[in-house]
C-alpha positions in Angstrom: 0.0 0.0 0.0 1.6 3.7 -1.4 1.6 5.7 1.5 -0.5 9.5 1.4 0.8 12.0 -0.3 2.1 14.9 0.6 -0.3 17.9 -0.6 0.7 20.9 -2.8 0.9 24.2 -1.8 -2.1 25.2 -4.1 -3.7 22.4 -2.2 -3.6 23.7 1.2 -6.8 25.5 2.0 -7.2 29.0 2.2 -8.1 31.3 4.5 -8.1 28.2 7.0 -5.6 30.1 9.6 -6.4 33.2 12.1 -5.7 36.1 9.9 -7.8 34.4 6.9 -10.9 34.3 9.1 -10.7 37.4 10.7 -10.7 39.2 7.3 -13.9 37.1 5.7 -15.4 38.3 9.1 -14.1 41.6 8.6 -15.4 41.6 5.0 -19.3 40.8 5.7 -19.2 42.8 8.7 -18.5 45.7 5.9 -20.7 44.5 3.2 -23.7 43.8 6.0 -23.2 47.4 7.1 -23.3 49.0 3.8 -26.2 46.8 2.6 -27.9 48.1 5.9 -26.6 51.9 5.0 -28.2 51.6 1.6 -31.6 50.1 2.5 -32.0 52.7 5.2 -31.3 55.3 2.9 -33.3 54.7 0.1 -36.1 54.1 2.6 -35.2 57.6 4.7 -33.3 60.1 2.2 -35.2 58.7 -0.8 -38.4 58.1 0.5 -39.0 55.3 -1.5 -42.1 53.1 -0.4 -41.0 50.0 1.8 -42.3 47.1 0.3 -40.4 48.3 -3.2 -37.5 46.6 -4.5 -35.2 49.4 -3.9 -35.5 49.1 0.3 -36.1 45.4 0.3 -33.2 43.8 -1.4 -30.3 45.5 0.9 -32.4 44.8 3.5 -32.9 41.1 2.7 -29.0 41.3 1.5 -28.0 43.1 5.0 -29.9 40.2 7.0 -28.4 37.3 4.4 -24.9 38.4 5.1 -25.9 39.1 8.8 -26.8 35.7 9.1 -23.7 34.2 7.7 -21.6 37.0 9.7 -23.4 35.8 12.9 -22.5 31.8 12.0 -18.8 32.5 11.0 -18.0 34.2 14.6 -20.0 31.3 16.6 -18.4 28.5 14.3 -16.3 28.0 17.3 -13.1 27.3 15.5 
């Protein structure tokens, strides 16, 4: 029986270590906030009716990447 191989640098996962994860986290915390920013201005500045595209899709964006932000930081790894 060959033993395993040994896998290539292009191999190795990304992102798997400290700094990668705090940057993804650091990255939808950013998008989440400007999705947010942009439904609450269309909605306030813009006065555009709630229940149009234009307010709805950040918002449902904003709580989409919310979401995924809130299950990256209690992944536990």
């Amino acid at each position: 029986m060959l033993p395993p191989r040994r896998k290539l640098d292009i191999e190795q996962p990304i992102g798997v270590g400290g700094m990668g994860r705090q940057a993804a986290i650091a990255m939808y915390a950013l998008v989440t906030l400007a999705l947010i920013g942009v439904a609450l201005y269309m909605a306030v500045v813009e006065r555009a009716p709630l229940a149009t595209g234009w307010v709805v899709a950040p918002a449902i964006g904003a709580a989409w990447f919310g979401l995924r932000l809130f299950m990256m930081m209690n992944s536990g790894k």
